[in-house]
C-alpha positions in Angstrom: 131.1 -11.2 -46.3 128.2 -8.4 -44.4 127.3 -9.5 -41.2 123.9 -7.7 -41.5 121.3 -8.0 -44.0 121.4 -6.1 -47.4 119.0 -3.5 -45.7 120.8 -2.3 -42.9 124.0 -2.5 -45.2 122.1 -0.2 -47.6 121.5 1.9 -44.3 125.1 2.1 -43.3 125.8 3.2 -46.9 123.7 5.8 -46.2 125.4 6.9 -43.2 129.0 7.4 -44.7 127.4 9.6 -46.9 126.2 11.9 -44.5 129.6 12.0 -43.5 131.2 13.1 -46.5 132.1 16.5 -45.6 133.4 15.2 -42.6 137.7 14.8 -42.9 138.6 11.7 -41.4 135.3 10.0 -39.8 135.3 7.5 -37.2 132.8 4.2 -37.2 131.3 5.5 -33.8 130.5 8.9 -35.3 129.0 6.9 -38.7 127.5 4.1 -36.2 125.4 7.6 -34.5 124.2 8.9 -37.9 123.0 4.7 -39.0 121.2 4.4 -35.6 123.1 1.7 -35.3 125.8 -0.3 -33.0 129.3 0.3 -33.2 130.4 -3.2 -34.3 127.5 -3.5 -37.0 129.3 -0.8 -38.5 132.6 -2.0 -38.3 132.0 -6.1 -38.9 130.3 -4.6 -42.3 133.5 -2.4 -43.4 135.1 -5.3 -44.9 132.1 -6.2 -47.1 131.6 -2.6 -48.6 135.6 -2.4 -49.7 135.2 -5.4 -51.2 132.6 -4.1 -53.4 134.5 -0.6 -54.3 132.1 1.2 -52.0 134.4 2.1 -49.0 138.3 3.2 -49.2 140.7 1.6 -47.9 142.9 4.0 -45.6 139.6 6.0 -44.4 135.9 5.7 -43.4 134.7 7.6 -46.8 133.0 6.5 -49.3 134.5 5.7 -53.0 133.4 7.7 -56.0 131.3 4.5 -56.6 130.2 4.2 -52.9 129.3 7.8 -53.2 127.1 7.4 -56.9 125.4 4.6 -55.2 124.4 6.4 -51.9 123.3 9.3 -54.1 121.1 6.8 -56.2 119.5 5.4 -53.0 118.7 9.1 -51.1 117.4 10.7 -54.9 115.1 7.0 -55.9 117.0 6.5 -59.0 117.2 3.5 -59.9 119.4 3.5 -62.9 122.1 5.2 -60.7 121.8 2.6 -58.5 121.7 -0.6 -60.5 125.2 1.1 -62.8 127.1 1.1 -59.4 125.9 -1.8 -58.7 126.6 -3.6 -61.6 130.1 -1.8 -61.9 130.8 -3.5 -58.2 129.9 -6.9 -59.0 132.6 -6.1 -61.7 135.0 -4.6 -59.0 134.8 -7.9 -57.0 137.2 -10.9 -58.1 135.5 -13.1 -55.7 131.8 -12.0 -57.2 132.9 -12.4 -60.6 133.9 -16.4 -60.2 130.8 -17.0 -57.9 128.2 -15.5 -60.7 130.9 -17.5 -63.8 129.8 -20.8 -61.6 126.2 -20.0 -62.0 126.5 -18.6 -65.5 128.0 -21.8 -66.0 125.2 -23.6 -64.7 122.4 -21.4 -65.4 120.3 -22.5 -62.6 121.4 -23.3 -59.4 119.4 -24.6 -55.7 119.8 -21.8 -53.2 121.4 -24.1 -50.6 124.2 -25.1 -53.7 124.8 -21.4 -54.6 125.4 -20.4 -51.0 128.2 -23.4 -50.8 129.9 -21.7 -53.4 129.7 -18.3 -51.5 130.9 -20.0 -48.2 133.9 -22.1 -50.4 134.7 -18.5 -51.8 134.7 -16.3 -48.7 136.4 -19.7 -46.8 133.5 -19.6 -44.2 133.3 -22.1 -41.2 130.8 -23.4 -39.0 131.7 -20.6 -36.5 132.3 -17.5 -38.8 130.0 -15.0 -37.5 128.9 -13.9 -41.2 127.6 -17.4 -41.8 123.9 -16.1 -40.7 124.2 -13.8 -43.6 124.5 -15.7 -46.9 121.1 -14.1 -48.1 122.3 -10.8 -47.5 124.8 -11.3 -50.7 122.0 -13.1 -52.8 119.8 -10.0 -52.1 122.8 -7.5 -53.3 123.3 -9.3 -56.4 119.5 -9.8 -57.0 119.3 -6.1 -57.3 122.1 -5.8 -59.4 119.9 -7.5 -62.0 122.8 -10.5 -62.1 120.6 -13.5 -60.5 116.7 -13.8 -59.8 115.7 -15.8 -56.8 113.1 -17.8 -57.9 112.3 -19.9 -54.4 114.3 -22.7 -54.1 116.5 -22.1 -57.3 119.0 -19.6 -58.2 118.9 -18.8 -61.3 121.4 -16.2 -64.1 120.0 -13.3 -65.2 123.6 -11.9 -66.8 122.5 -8.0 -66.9 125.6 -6.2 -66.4 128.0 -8.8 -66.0 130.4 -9.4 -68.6 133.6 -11.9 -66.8 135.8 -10.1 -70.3 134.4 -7.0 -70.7 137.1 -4.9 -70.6 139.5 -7.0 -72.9 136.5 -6.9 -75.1 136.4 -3.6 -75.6 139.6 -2.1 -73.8 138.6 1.0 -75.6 134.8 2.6 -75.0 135.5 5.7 -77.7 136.6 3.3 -80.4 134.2 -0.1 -80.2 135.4 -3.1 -82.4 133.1 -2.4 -86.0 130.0 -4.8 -86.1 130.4 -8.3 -87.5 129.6 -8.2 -91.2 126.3 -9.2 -92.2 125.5 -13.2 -92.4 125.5 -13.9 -96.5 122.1 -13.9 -98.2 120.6 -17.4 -99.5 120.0 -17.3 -103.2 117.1 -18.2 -104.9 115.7 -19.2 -107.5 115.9 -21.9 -109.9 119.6 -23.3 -110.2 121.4 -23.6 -113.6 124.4 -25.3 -113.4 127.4 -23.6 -115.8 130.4 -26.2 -114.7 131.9 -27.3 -111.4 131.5 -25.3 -108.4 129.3 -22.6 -110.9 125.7 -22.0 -110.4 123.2 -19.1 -112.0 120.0 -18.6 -110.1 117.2 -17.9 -113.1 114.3 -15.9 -110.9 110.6 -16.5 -112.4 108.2 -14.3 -112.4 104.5 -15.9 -111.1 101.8 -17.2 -113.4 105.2 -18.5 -115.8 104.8 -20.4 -118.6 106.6 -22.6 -121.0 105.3 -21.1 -124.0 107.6 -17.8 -122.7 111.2 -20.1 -122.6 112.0 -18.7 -126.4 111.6 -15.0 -125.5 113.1 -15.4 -122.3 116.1 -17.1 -123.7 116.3 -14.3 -126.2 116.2 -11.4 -123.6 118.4 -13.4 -121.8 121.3 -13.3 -125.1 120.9 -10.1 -126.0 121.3 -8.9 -122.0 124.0 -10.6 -121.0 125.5 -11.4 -124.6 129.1 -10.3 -125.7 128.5 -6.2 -126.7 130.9 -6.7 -129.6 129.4 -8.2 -132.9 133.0 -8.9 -134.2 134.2 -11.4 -131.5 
């Protein structure tokens, strides 16, 4: 869980990557470069190795960490949104909170954020409490939920819970399903059991044509050898 709002987050993101060069930096030295307090930084580490952004042995960003900071200092908001998107998927505790409101499809704020404190095994004296909204703001700009005032509701852009069984291979996607099977038409003619021909009419028909049809009829699909 952050214990700051998705902003300042954002901002210490920032900061480690101003410290990439750096070997081995500490949280003071990234706390100095965020403008921020010491424990802001620190009380926030947990949250940003959760999502894939920060490594675990060191105060440096992740590849993904790093693609997202990039994303944030250039404006782009595709580079933003993949990483993102990629650490929603990163995130085993993410993944079941969004399959509960896929399941649902709409959710009340207040029953969403129950789920979040279930998951992160919050209580009325965990210091993150305060930040609940911080979470709903990260995945809101992963395109995976829209806040719509009271409600909660799925959006489902870039989350897939099987994606990588799916397709465990990007170079070689399954082949696309085979087309659905086209409805005949026309006017039935039943040949025997389970046997139908579709006879197709051309407009402005008439019955005085049935003789000549039925004789372009024998002699195109009539036996091709007189003898038999």
């Amino acid at each position: 869980m952050p214990s700051s709002s998705w902003e300042t987050v954002q901002r210490i993101i920032r900061a480690y990557h101003a410290a990439n060069a750096q070997e081995r930096p500490t949280v003071n030295e990234i706390a100095q470069l965020a403008g921020l307090q010491r424990p802001i930084v620190s009380s926030n580490n947990n949250f940003l190795r959760e999502l894939g952004f920060l490594q675990t042995e060191v105060n440096k960003l992740t590849p993904l960490g790093a693609r997202f900071a990039n994303g944030l200092e250039l404006g782009n908001k595709t580079m933003t949104l993949e990483a993102l998107e990629e650490s929603v998927q990163n995130s085993p505790n993410l993944k079941t909170l969004i399959s509960t409101l896929r399941a649902r499809g709409t959710m009340s704020v207040e029953a969403f954020k129950a789920q979040l404190i279930t998951l992160a095994q919050l209580t009325a004296n965990s210091p993150t409490l305060g930040f609940l909204r911080a979470v709903i703001d990260y995945l809101e700009d992963a395109k995976v939920l829209k806040n719509e005032g009271d409600s909660i509701v799925y959006t489902g852009h870039g989350f897939s819970p099987g994606r990588a069984k799916d397709n465990p291979d990007p170079l070689n996607p399954p082949p696309p399903p085979p087309p659905p099977p086209t409805e005949e038409t026309g006017v039935p003619i039943p040949l025997g059991v389970g046997r139908l021909a579709y006879l197709k009419l051309p407009e402005r028909w008439t019955s005085r044509e049935l003789p000549k049809l039925l004789k372009l009829i024998e002699l195109a699909l009539g036996d091709d050898d007189p003898e038999s």
